[in-house]
C-alpha positions in Angstrom: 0.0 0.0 0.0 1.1 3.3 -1.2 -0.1 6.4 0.9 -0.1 10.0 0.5 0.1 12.9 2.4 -0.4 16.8 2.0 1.6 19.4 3.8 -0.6 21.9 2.5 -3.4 20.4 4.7 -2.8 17.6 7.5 -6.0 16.1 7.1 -4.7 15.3 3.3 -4.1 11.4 2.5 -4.9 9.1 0.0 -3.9 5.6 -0.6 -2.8 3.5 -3.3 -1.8 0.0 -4.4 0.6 0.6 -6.7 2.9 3.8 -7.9 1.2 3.2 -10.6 -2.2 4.4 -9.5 -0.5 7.2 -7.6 1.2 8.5 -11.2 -1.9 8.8 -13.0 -3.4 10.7 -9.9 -0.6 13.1 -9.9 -0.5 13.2 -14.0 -4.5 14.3 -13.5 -3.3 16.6 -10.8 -1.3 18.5 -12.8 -3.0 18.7 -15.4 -6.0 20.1 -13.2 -3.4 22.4 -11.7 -2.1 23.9 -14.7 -5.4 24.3 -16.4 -6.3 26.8 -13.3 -3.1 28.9 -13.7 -2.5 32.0 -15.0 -0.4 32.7 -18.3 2.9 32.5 -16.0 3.0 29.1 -16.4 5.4 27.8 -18.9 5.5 24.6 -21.2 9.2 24.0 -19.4 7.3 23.8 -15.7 5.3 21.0 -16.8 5.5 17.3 -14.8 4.6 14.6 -17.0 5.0 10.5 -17.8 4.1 9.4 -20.6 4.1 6.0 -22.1 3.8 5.8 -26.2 2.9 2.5 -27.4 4.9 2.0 -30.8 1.6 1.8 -32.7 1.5 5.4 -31.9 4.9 5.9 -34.8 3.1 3.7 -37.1 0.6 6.1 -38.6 2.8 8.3 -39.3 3.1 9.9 -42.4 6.8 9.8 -44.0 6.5 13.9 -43.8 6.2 13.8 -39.6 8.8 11.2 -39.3 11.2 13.4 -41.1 10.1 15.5 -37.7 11.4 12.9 -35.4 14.4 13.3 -33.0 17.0 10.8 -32.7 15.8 9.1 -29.5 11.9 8.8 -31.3 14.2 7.6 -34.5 15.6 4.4 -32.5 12.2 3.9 -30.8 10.7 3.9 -34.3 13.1 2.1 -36.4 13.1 -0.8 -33.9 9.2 -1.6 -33.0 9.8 0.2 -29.7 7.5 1.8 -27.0 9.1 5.0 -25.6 8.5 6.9 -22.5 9.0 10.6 -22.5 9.4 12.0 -18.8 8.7 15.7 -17.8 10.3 17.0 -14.8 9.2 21.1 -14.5 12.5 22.0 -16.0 12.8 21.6 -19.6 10.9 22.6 -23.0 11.7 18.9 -23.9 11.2 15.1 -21.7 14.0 12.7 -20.9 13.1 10.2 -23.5 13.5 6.6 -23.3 13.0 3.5 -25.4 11.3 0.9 -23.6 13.9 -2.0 -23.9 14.3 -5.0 -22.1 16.8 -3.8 -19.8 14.4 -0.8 -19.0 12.5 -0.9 -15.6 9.9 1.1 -16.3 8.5 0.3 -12.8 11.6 2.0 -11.1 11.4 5.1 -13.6 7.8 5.8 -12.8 8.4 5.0 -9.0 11.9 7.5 -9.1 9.1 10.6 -11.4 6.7 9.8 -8.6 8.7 10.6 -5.6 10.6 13.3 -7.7 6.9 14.8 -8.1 6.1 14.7 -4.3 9.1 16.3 -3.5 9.0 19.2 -5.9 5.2 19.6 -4.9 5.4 19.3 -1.1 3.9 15.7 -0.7 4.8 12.8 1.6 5.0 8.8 0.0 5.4 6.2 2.8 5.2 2.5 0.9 3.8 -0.2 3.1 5.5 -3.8 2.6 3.1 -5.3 4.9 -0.4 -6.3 4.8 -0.6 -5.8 8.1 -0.8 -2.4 8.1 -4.2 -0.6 7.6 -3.7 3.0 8.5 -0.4 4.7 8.7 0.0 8.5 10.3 2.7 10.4 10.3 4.0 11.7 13.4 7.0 13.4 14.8 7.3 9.3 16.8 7.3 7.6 13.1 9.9 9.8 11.4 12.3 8.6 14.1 11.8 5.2 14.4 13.0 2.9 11.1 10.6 0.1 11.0 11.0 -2.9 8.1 7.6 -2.1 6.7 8.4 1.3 5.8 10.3 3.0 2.7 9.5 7.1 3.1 10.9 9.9 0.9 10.4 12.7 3.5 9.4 16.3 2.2 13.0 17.3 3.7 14.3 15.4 0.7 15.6 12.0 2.9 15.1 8.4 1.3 14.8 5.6 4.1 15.4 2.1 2.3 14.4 0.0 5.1 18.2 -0.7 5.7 
């Protein structure tokens, strides 16, 4: 289980099962976000993860391909999916192919907590199913526990270790 946690409002949390889940809720999130701002906001401050299926490259006409970076090049030429990644600091994603050695997994868990951070949120993970209800308290941020894995908003990773 997968919980979240607001510091702009204690009384903020949300659970998950799986990072996952807890992307698309943050993709929505920032796209509801954004969609409220002013004209201040920038393409380069957008957050974003976004998986292209290869059948995405396939319709396209020989003029757009001829539009195609290098990285969406490879992806093409080679029947590969490709993930482009937004982090709030660029005009243009990370991009990766999706090969075999790629964990997508890890790169969506690392956006996710990269995302809470920048944006003032706390992830605890939960590796057992014995745990219902977790609350953050000043007792809990002391005390490891082997059921635990927390990026705190002061920037810390504990790895259960």
């Amino acid at each position: 289980m997968i919980w979240l946690y607001g510091s702009h409002s204690p009384a903020f949390k949300r659970s998950f099962k799986t990072f996952e889940e807890l992307c698309d809720y943050f993709r929505r999130y920032e796209q509801l976000s954004c969609s409220y701002l002013d004209d201040s906001y920038t393409q380069a401050q957008k957050w974003d993860f976004v998986y292209h299926p290869h059948r995405r490259f396939t319709g396209l006409s020989e003029r757009l391909r001829d539009r195609l970076n290098t990285t969406e090049v490879e992806a093409y030429e080679n029947e590969l999916d490709l993930i482009d990644v937004y982090t709030g600091s660029s005009l243009y994603p990370e991009q990766y192919p999706v090969t075999a050695n790629l964990n997508v997994e890890a790169l969506m868990r690392e956006w996710v907590l990269d995302y809470a951070f920048a944006h003032g949120f706390t992830v605890l993970q939960t590796f057992s199913n014995d745990v219902d209800d977790v609350s953050i308290s000043d007792e809990l941020q002391g005390i490891p526990s082997p059921c635990l894995e927390t990026r705190w908003s002061q920037g810390t990773l504990w790895d259960g270790g």
